[in-house]
C-alpha positions as CSV (number, residue, x, y, z in Angstrom):
1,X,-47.2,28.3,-4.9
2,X,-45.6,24.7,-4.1
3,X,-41.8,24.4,-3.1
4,X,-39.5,21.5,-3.7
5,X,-38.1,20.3,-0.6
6,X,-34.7,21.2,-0.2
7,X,-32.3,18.0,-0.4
8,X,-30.0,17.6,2.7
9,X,-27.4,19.6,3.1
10,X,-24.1,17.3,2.5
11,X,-21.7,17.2,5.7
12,X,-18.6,18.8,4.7
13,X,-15.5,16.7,3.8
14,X,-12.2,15.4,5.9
15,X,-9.1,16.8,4.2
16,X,-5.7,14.7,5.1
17,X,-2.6,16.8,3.6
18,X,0.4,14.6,3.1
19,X,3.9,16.1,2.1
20,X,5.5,13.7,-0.5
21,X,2.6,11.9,-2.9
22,X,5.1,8.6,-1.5
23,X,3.2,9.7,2.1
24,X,0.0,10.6,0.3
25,X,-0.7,7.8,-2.3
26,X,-1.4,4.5,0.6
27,X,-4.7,6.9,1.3
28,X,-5.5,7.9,-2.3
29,X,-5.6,4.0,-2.9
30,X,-7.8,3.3,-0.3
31,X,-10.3,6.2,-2.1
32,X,-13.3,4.8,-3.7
33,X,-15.4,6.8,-6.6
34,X,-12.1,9.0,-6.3
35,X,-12.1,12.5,-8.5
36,X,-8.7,14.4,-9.2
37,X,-9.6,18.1,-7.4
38,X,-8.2,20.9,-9.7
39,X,-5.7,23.0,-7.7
40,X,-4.5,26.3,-8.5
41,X,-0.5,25.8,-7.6
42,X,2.1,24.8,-10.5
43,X,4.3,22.9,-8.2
44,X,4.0,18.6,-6.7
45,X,0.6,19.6,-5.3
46,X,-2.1,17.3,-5.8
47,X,-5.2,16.7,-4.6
48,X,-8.1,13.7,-5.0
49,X,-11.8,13.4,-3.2
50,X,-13.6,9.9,-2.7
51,X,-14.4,8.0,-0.4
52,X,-12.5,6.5,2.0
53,X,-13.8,3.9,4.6
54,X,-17.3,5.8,3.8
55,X,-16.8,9.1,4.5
56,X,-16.1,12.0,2.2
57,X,-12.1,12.4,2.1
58,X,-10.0,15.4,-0.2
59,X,-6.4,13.7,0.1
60,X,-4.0,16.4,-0.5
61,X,0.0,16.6,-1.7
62,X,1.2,19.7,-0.1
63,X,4.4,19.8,-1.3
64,X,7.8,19.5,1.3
65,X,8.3,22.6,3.8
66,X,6.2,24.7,6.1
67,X,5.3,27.5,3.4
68,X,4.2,24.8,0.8
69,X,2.2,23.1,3.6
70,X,0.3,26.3,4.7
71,X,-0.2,27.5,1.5
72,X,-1.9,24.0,0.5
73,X,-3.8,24.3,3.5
74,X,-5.0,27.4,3.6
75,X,-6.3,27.4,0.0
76,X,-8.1,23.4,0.4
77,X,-10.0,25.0,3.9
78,X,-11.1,28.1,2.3
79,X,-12.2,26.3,-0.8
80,X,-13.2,23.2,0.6
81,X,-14.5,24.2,3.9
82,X,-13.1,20.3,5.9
83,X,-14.9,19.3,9.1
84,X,-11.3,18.4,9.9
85,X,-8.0,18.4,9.2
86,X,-5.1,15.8,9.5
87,X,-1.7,15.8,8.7
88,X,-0.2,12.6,7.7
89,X,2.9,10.5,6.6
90,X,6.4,10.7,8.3
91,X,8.0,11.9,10.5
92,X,11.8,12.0,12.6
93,X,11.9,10.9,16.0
94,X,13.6,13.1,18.2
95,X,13.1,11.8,21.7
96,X,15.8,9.4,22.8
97,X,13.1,6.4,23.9
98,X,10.7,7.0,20.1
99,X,11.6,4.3,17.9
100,X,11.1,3.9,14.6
101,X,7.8,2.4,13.1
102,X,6.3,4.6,16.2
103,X,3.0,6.4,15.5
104,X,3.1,10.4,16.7
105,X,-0.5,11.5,17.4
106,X,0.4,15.7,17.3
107,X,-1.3,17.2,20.6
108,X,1.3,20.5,20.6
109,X,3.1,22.0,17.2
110,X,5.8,24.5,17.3
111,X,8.7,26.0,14.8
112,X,11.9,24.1,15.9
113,X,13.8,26.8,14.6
114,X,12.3,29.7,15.9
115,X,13.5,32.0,18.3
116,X,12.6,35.1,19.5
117,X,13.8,34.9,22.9
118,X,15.6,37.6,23.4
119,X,12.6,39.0,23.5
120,X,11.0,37.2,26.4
121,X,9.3,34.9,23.9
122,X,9.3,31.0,24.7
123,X,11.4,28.7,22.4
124,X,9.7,28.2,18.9
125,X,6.8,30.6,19.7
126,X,6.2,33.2,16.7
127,X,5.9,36.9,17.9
128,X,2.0,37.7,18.5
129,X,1.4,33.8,18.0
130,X,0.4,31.0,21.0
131,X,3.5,29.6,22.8
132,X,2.5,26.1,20.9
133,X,-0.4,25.7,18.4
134,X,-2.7,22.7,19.9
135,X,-4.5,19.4,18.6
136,X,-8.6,19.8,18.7
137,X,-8.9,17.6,21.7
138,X,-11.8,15.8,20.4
139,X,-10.1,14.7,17.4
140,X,-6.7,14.1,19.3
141,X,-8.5,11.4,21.7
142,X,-10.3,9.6,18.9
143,X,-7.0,9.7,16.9
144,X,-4.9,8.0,19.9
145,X,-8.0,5.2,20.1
146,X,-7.8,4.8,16.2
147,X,-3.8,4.7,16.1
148,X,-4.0,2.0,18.6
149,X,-6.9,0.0,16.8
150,X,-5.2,0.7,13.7
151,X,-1.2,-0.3,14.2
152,X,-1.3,-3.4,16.4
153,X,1.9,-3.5,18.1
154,X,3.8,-0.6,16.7
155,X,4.3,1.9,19.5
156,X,2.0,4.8,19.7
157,X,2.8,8.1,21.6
158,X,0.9,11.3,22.1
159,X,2.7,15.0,22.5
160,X,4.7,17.6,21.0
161,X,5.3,17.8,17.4
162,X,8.2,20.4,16.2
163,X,8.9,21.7,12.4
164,X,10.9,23.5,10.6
165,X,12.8,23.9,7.1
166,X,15.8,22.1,8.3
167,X,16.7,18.0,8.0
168,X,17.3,17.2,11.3
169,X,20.8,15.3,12.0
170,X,22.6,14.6,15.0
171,X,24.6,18.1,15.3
172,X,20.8,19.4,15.4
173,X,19.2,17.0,17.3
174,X,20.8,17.1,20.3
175,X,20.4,21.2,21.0
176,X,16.9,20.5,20.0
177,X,16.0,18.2,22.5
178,X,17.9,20.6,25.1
179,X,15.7,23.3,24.0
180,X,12.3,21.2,23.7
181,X,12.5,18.5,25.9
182,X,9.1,17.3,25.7
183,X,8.9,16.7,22.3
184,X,8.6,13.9,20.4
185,X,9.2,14.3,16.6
186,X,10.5,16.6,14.0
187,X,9.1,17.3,10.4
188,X,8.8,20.0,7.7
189,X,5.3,21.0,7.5
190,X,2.9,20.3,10.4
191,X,3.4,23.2,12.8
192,X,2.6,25.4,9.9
193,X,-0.6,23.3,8.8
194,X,-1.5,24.0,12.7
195,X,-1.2,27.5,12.6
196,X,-3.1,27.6,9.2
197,X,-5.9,25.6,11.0
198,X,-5.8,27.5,14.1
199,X,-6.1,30.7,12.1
200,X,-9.0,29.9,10.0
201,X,-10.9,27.6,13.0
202,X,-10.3,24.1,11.7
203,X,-10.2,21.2,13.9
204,X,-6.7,19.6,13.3
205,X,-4.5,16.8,14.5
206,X,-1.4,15.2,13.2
207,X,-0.4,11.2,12.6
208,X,2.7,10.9,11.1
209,X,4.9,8.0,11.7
210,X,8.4,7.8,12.6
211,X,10.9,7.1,9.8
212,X,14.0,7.8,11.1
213,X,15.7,8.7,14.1
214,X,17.3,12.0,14.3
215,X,21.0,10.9,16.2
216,X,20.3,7.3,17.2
217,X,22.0,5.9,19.9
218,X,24.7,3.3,18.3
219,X,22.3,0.2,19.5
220,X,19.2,1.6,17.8
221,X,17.6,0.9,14.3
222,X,17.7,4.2,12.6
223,X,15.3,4.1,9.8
224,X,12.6,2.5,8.0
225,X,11.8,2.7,4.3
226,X,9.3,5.7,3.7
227,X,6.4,3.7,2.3
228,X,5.8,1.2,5.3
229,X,5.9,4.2,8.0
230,X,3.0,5.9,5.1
231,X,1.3,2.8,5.6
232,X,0.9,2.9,9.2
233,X,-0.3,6.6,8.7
234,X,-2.4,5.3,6.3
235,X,-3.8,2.8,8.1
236,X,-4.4,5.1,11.1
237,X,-5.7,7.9,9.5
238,X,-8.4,5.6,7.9
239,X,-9.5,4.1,11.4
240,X,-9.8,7.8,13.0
241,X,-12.0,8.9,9.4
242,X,-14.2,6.3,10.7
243,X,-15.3,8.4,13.6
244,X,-15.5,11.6,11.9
């Protein structure tokens, strides 16, 4: 009895979850021989695979908030199976020196708004859960060399990324820096996209731009318009797939 030889196996794909398909759509136009992925949620999530620079890319909506971005998540690694993970798009600056138009490469991730302290718990950390979720450190360096190769001068800083299911303004931002004051940005989705990957052993890093400035001082540009900071994710994001 003769046997076909088996054809090689295909190297699994590198999902990039976006929040707002304005944040997604600069990477799904980059896609080339691009395919709509039928998803099972009824909501603003979308998903598309192609390629992009090359390499085999799912580009995924998730959908704003922390339980629309795990959920999306958790459903595209256990049905997609992603070497890696990447969250991109925008972000608010919350250290007083980030500008906007700066690029955030995620090494840490915690929930802003959590607090379990009174229970000897640290500031953001989730009962039975790691004081901060962490960046793969592999895919962190190679996304700080991309972000730099990628952005020209735009600013590019590496460190702790907070989120939770609140806007950050002023009145927040300043009790939020007191209580985190290492980190560098705020969003609505990526701590929870960490944890998701954490739990199910996908590599993950974030690269989200900064769009606006949660309480800028009175000298300081406050934002930028949503789809050039999605750019410079974009544009990032597509330098770092390179090396995957």
């Amino acid at each position: 009895m003769t046997s076909e030889p088996l054809a090689p196996a295909q190297p699994a794909p590198v999902l990039v979850l976006a929040a707002m398909a304005e944040e997604s759509s600069p990477l799904v136009a980059r896609l080339t021989e691009v395919q709509e992925v039928a998803v099972p949620f009824t909501g603003s999530q979308r998903a598309w695979r192609g390629s992009l620079a090359g390499v085999d890319t799912v580009v995924m909506t998730t959908g704003i908030g922390i339980a629309a971005a795990a959920a999306a998540a958790t459903w595209a690694i256990l049905t997609l199976a992603p070497r890696a993970v990447i969250s991109a798009g925008s972000a608010g600056g919350l250290a007083a020196d980030v500008e906007v138009g700066t690029l955030i490469i995620g090494a840490q991730f915690s929930y802003s708004l959590a607090d379990a302290t009174a229970f000897g718990y640290a500031p953001g950390q989730v009962p039975g859960g790691p004081v901060q979720f962490e960046a793969d450190a592999d895919l962190r360096e190679r996304a700080e060399a991309a972000a730099r190769a990628a952005v020209g001068t735009h600013p590019v800083r590496t460190g702790l990324m907070l989120s939770g299911d609140a806007f950050v303004t002023a009145p927040l931002a300043d009790p939020m820096r007191e209580r985190f004051p290492g980190a560098l940005s705020a969003d609505m989705e990526t701590t929870g996209i960490a944890q998701a990957c954490a739990a199910l052993g996908t590599p993950f890093v974030a690269v989200r731009a900064v769009s606006d400035l949660c309480g800028p001082a009175a000298d300081q540009q406050f934002h930028l318009e949503l789809d050039l900071v999605a750019e410079l994710s974009a544009r990032a994001v597509s330098e770092l797939v390179l090396t995957l």
